[in-house]
Structure formats: structure tokens, C-alpha cells
N, C-alpha and C positions, 0 to 999 in steps of 0.2 A: 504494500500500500504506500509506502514512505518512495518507491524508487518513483509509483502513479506521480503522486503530489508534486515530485524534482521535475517534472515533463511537463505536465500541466498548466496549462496558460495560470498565471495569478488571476484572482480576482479582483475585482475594483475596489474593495476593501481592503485586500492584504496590499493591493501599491499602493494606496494612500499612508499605508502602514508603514510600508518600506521608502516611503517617499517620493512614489512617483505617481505621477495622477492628480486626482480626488481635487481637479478645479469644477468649482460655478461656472460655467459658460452661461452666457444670457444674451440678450438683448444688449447690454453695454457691455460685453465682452470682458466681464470681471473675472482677473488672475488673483485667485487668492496668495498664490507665490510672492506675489508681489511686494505681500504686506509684512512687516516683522512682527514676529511673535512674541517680543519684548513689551512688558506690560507697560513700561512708563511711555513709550512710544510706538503703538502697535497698529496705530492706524484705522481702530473701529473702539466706535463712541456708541453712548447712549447718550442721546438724547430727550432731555425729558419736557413736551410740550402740553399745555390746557386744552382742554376739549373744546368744541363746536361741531355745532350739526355736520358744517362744511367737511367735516373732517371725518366722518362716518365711513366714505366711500373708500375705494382702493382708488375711485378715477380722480378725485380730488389731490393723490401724490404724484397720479404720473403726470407732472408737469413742474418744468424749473419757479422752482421758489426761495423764500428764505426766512432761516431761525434768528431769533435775537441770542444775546445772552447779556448777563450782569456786567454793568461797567461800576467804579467808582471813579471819581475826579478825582483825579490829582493834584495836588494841596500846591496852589499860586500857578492851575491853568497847565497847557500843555494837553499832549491824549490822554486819556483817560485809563485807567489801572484796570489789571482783570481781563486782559486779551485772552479768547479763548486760543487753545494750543490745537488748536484744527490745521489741516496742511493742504494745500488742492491734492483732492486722488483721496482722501480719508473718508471711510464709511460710516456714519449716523446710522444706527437703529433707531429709529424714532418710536416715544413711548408715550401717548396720550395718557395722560394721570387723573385726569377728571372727568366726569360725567358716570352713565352706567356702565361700562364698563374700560376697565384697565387694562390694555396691551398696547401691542408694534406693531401697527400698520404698516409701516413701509421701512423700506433702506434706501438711504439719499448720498450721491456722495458728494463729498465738499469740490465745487466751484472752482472758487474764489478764493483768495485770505481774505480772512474776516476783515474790516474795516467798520471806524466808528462812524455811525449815520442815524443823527437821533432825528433830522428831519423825515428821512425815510420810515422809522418808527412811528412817529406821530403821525404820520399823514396816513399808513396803509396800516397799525393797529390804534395808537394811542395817546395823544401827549402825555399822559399818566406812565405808560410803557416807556416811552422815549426820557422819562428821568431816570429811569433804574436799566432800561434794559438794550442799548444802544448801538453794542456788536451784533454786527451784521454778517452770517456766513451766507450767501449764494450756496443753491444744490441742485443736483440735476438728479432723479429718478434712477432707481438701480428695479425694484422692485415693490408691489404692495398688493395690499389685499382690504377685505373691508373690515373695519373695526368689528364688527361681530364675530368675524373666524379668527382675528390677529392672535399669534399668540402673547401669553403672560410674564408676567418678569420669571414665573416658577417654571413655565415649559424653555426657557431660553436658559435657564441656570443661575437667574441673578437674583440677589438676595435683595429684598422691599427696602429694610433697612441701608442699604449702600445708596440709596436714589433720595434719602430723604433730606430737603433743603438744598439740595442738588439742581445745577443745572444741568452739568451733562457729568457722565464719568466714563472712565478706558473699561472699554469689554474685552477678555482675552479671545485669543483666535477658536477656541470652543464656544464660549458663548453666541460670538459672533455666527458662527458656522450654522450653531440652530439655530439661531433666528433667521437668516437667511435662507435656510431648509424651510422651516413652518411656512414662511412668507411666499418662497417660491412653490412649495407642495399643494395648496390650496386652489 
């Protein structure tokens, strides 16, 4: 049986095992090789956004958009503190937090480097938003589904408690890999 196995084509399982294989192909042509598996730098985020109706669909992600995040001022003027560390080519899971219910609709990848734009904030969500939330990442659609199928921070691997008062956090290359599975299987 063991000389069978030495003959035998691998499975797509075992080379992703042994290291060869086991990419997402899609629509955007995402290489997971790409990305490093180093956590402080690894290229795939959560992102954590508020709900609206608008936001129900999977059609609602596929189209270029963009997230805010937290700025503070910096003390006598200048850009403002709290750049997100997003890179062009970095993947966003995105995670609606509020309403009924709580999952990842979609995976977006980053654009753009973020840039501060609190006019942009106030005119397309808030002037309220544009005091606190003024970095701006551009993303282009990798993937999504509709918030009713999405999955949960528990089917993707990630702990409730990591997301809390959080704007975005690093997902390791597992994490990321299910949510990207869920999102594309449905």
C-alpha cells in the first residue's frame, strides 16, 4: 500500500501540505503566496464596520468603495495620529457588528494608502464621523455574499473579544483562508 501512495498523484490537500498549490483563484486573481504569514505584517485584516440595510446584500460589496478608521490630531496641527497600517494588495474581511445579525460579508482588498479626508467623511457618511473617523482606505471587491449566509467571527476562528473597541485587527493566514472559503462556498 505505502509503494501505491509513492506513485500516486498527491492530493490537493497533501500539496497545500507540502507546499505546493492550495491558491484562491477568482475573479481578481488572488495569490495567497503572495501574502506573508507573519502576524505583525501578514497582509489580511478585519475589518470591523456598523450595519445598514444597504449592507444586507453581497451586491452592495461588489463595487469599489471605502472604510474610515480613527484619526486623533496631533497636538499644534500637522496629519493626524493613528494611520491605519493597511498596504495596496492587503485583504479586509469585513465584519458588520450591528444590527440582526453579526458576520463577513465580503473580502475587499486595499486600493489605495489610506489618506486623511474628513471632507470626504462628512459629505458621503457624517460630519459627526469626519471628527473621529477620517482615514480613508479605497477597496476594490475580492469576494461577498449576503449578510444572512456571511459567516461569524466563530466559523472564521476569531475570538469576539479580540474585535472589541476595535477598529480593524491582523487575521493570520488560517483565519483569513476561512473566511475567504465561507465567502466564496456560498
Amino acid at each position: 500500500m505505502r509503494s501505491v501512495k509513492k506513485r500516486a498523484p498527491a492530493s490537493s490537500q497533501r500539496q497545500r501540505r507540502d507546499g505546493r498549490g492550495g491558491l484562491f483563484k477568482g475573479d481578481s486573481d488572488v495569490d495567497l503566496r503572495a501574502f506573508s504569514a507573519d502576524k505583525r505584517n501578514s497582509g489580511y485584516w478585519l475589518k470591523i464596520l456598523y450595519s445598514g440595510t444597504d449592507r444586507m446584500t453581497a451586491r452592495h460589496w461588489r463595487k469599489r468603495m471605502w472604510v474610515s478608521d480613527r484619526h486623533i490630531d496631533r497636538p499644534g496641527g500637522g496629519t493626524p495620529l493613528r494611520r491605519p497600517g493597511y498596504k495596496v494588495g492587503d485583504h479586509l474581511v469585513i465584519y458588520v457588528t450591528r444590527g440582526a445579525r453579526q458576520a463577513c460579508p465580503a473580502v475587499m482588498r486595499v486600493a489605495d494608502e489610506p489618506v486623511y479626508d474628513p471632507d470626504l467623511v462628512s459629505r458621503e457618511a457624517n460630519p459627526h464621523d469626519a471628527s473621529k473617523w477620517s482615514w480613508v482606505t479605497w477597496l476594490e471587491p475580492v469576494a461577498s455574499v449576503s449578510l444572512a449566509t456571511a459567516p461569524t467571527l466563530a466559523e472564521i476562528g476569531v475570538s469576539p473579544q479580540s474585535v472589541r473597541q476595535q477598529g480593524h485587527i491582523h487575521l493570520d493566514r488560517r483565519q483569513y483562508r476561512r473566511a475567504l472559503r465561507h465567502i466564496r462556498d456560498d
